[in-house]
C-alpha positions, 0 to 999 in steps of 0.5 A: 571934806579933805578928799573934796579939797584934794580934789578941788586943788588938783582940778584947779591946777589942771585946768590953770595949767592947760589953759597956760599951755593953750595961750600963745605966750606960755611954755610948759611940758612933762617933769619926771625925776627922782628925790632923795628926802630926810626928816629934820628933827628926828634922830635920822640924819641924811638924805637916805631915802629914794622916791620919784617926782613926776607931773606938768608944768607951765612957764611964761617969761615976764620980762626980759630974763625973768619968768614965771613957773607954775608945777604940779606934781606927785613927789615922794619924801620921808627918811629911810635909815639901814642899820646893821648889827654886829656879829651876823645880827641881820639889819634892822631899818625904818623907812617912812613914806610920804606921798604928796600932790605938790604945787610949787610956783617958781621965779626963774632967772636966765643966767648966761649961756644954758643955766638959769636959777629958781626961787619960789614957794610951794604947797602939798596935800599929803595924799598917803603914808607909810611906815615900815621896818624890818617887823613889817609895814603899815602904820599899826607899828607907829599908831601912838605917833603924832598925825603928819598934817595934811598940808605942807608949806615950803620954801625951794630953790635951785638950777637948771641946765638946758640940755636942748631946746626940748630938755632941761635938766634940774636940781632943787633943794626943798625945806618946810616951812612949816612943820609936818608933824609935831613931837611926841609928848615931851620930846624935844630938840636942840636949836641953837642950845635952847630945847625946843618942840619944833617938830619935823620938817621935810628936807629933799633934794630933787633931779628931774628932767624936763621935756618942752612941748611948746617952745613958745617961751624960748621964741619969747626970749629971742624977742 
């Protein structure tokens, strides 16, 4: 069941956005980037681990200066931590990888000159797992932790340069909404001095260079 809603979600998309790119008054093209990704609420802190985004999109300018952006891409996430021990111990690291299908719809803002601002929502199927440390991979090593959900919902929110008419460069900040996965049994956090079991949250910042092959949204604008 969780295969055919994957698949659903991914053809849905698809065809919305090659339907978008094939009209007249819609712009879109390629995303390829990079992201730097954390768990909140779990006791590793900064945004130490690398992943790549990659995927299309679809825009349309609505009226004057706003427009309306739809995505869909494969984004990695998850938290990476390195720790080395004293008096020529070697290392010891956790690193936990969670690959998304990625679906964000986006409100833009053209600001003066080449920046503009987004703002927007986002859904994600997790598509795959995994856990590793200094012992080995796989996750036999956290088999008593609590599942990750298969959905995740965020809020995101960034900029955009315009590098040329066929490139933009972009810089996004992205937050769960919702959990992606609860605590374990018992544990808790401190949220402004109450303990709560809130559970862990992805927190990512993402790089990416877009490339435009229908520039029909900047015809629009000069219009």
């Amino acid at each position: 069941m969780k295969k055919l809603i994957l698949f659903a979600l991914i053809t849905f998309n698809l065809s919305l956005i090659t339907s978008s790119l094939r009209a007249q008054n819609f712009g879109g093209g390629l995303i390829a980037g990079g992201t730097f990704s954390q768990l909140l609420g779990t006791d590793i802190y900064g945004f130490q681990k690398a992943g790549f985004v990659a995927g299309v999109y679809a825009d349309r300018v609505i009226k004057n200066k706003w427009g309306l952006q739809i995505e869909m891409v494969f984004v990695q996430k998850g938290l990476r931590k390195v720790t080395k021990l004293p008096n020529g111990g070697g290392t010891t690291f956790v690193n936990r990888n969670l690959n998304y299908i990625e679906v964000p719809l986006l409100f833009e803002s053209n600001l003066k000159g080449r920046f503009s601002i987004e703002l927007g929502i986002s859904g994600a199927v997790l598509i795959s797992t995994k856990f590793r440390t200094e012992n080995g991979e796989g996750d036999i090593y956290d088999a008593n932790q609590q599942p990750f959900n298969r959905f995740e919902f965020g809020c995101l929110g960034g900029f955009n340069f315009r590098i040329s008419d066929s490139f933009d460069l972009n810089l996004r900040y992205l937050n769960s909404i919702l959990r992606v996965r609860k605590h374990q049994a018992g544990q808790t956090q401190m949220y402004g001095g109450l303990r709560l079991n809130n559970g862990e949250y992805n927190s990512v910042l993402q790089f990416s260079l877009r490339y435009k092959f229908n520039k029909n949204k900047e015809e629009n604008k000069a219009e």
